[in-house]
Structure formats: C-alpha cells, structure tokens
C-alpha positions, 0 to 999 in steps of 0.5 A, a space after each residue: 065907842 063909834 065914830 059920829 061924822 055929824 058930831 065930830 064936823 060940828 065941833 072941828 068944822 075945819 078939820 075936813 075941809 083942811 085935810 081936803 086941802 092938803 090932800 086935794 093938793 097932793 092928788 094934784 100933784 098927781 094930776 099934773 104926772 097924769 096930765 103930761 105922762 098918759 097921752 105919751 103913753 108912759 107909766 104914771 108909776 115909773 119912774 119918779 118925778 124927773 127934771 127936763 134934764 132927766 135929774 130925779 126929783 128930791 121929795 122936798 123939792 116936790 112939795 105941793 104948791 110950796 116947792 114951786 115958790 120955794 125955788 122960784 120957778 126954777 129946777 135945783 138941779 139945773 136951774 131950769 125954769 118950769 111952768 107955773 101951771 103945775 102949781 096951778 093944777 095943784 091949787 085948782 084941785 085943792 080948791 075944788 076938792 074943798 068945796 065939794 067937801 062942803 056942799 055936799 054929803 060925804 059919800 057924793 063928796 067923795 065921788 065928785 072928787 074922782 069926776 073932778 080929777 078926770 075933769 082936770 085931766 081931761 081938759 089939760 091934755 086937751 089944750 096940750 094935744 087936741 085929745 082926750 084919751 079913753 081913759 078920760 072918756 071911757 074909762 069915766 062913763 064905765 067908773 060913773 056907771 058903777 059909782 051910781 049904783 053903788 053910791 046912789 046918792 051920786 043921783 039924789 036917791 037916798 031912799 029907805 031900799 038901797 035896791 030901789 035906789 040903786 036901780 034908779 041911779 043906774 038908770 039915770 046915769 045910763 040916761 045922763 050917759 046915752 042922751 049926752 054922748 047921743 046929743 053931741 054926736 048928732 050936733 057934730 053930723 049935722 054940723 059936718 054936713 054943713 060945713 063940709 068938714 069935721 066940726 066936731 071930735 069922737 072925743 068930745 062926744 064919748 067925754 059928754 057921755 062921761 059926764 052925763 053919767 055922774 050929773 044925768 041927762 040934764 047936765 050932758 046938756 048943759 055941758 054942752 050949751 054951756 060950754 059953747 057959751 064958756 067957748 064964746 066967751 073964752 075965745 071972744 076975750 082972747 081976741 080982744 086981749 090980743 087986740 088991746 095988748 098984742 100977741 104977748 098977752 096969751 090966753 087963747 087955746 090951742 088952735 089948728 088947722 084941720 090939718 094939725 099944723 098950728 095956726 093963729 084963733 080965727 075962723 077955719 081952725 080947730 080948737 078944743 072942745 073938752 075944756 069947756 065942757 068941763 067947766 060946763 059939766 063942773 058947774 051943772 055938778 057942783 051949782 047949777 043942778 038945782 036950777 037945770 032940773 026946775 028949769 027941765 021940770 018947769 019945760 016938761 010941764 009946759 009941754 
C-alpha cells in the first residue's frame, strides 16, 4: 500500500497545515540562535541555549511561543526580562510556513520554506547590525541555484522531460540571479556618483541576487522597487509616530552615520536595506508573481 498525498490532504485537510505550524515555530526557535549567534561568529550548535546570565536554558522553558507567555517575559533562573521578538520570530515562521504550505505544491512548498527562514534571518541580523552576512547572501544564491535544477517546480516547470525542466529552471534562476544582483549594483554606483558617498551596501546587492534566484528576474526587480516602497512607507510612519506620540513610540530601523555611530532617522544616515527587500522578495514569492509576469509580459509586448 502506497501513500497518496492528494487522498490523505483531502480527508485530513488540517493535518498538514498544523504540522507546518508547529514545526514552522521550532525552526523559528531556531532562527532566533541563528539570528543572534551567526553574525558574532558562534557556532549555532554549541552551546545550548544560554540565559544572558550564562544559566543553560531548561528544555520546558524553551518551548516555542509558549515558554515566553508562560514565564511572562522573564528568565526562570534570574528573572531577567527578554525580548518579546523571539516570540515573534518564532510566530512569524510558523505563520509563513503555513501559508506556503497551502499555496503551493509540496515540493515548491518545501523550497520556499528554506528561502523564507534565510529571508527572517537576513532581515533580523540587518536591523541588529547593518549587515547580511554571506551565508544569507551567497550562501542563498548557490542553495537557490541548485534547488531549481533539482526542483524545477521551484520555476513553474513541470513539464513531462525532467531534463528539459531542469535545464530551464536553472537558466532562470541564474537569470533571476545575475539581473538582481547586476540591477542593484549599478543603482548603488550611480547613486554613489551622485551623492558623492556609499548609497548603497555590497550586501544588499549580493542579497537580490539570492533572491532572484528562487523568484527569477522579475522578482529581484520587484524586490528591489518594492522595497524601496516598503522603506518609504516604513520610514514615513516612523516619523509621523514619533511626531504625534514622541520618541517612546519606536518603530523606526536602525539608523547610522556613515560613519557607524548611531544617530536619529533623517536625511544623511544609513539605515537598512536588507529587510525591505525581503518583505519585497517575500510577496514577489508567495502573491504577487502572477501579477509581475502578466505585467512584464504585458511591457514586452508593447515594446
């Protein structure tokens, strides 16, 4: 007796979905070592989850989401307070893992899962520290590469050749790859040119090129313009929150001198990039890619 997907989804159709949950929220736990350990170049392995005051953590107090509404905030062993956002981490991957899951055939499903983690990543060590470390960038093309040739339903290609399918979900990864990485370089050496300083960091232009290699050329490019717009928003709102509610209402990015010093949002500082290209390469991947290649298509034709 085989196991039939199709039969086994339509008579338990929430079986998947609450096991993506649940395991979405332990790979965000996961994450959440990732996110602070990478960029200080510790192993993510060892040790085991610590407390600030170097207490191991117990395995019940290291429950995903849970453990942190359990102990309200607080550490057991020393009562320190930690941050809601590892909580968060962990409900935003169990959330995005879900409706993957549900949008899409499993085998692209599963792939998305792997971009969406290195998207969370990438954007939380960015607002931490103004980088996005190889691994995220990299690292995600060469993974994003490979995965389409061997999953070229990564790329819509689910034709009858495996070979041929193959063949052309590598070529559009590699595209989606070179065009993003290619698109952003050249709007940072113009902007540099312009602005007589750095606008833009070799991070963010290796990071569209990871992107573009799970969501091709058309997606690097709405990452990118899409991000911008996300940014504006972003940053538009942060501005207006502080002026109606004061500086204790904080949800502005990080933000820089060119220098590295801190400083207050505004013109002249630095802030990142790398999330807002996510969000951007996120909504390319899981909504709007239907609508980016009618619009392309639609453009090509009139040109």
């Amino acid at each position: 007796m085989t196991f039939d997907y199709t039969e086994f989804n339509a008579a338990f159709p929430w079986f998947f979905p609450v096991c993506l949950g649940l395991f979405g929220a332990i790979v965000g736990s996961f994450l959440n070592v990732v996110i602070h350990r990478v960029p200080r170049e510790k192993s993510i392995v060892t040790p085991g989850s610590q407390c600030a005051c170097g207490a191991p953590i117990k395995w019940h107090d290291n429950i995903p989401v849970l453990s942190w509404f359990l102990l309200r905030g607080k550490a057991r062993c020393c009562g320190r307070p930690y941050s809601f956002r590892y909580a968060f981490v962990e409900m935003l991957t169990a959330a995005l893992f879900v409706t993957c899951w549900l949008l899409f055939p499993p085998a692209k499903a599963l792939c998305g899962l792997l971009f969406i983690s290195a998207l969370i990543c990438a954007t939380f060590i960015d607002l931490d520290h103004m980088i996005i470390p190889d691994t995220f960038t990299i690292g995600l093309g060469v993974v994003g590469v490979t995965l389409s040739v061997f999953v070229p339903a990564l790329h819509g290609q689910t034709g009858d050749v495996f070979f041929v399918n193959a063949l052309r979900a590598g070529l559009i990864s590699m595209q989606g790859l070179l065009i993003g990485s290619g698109l952003v370089l050249w709007i940072a050496l113009v902007a540099e040119a312009l602005l007589k300083k750095e606008a833009m960091g070799f991070g963010d232009v290796k990071f569209v090129g990871a992107i573009g290699a799970f969501t091709g050329w058309q997606g690097a490019v709405f990452a990118v313009f899409g991000g911008a717009v996300i940014g504006t928003i972003w940053i538009g709102v942060a501005l207006l929150g502080k002026k109606l509610f004061g500086p204790g209402v904080q949800v502005a990015p990080r933000a820089e001198t060119p220098e590295g010093q801190p400083a207050e949002l505004g013109l002249g500082v630095q802030v990142p990039f790398g999330p807002m290209l996510a969000i951007g390469g996120l909504l390319h991947f899981l909504w709007f890619h239907t609508w980016t290649a009618a619009y392309f298509a639609e453009l090509g034709g009139l040109l």
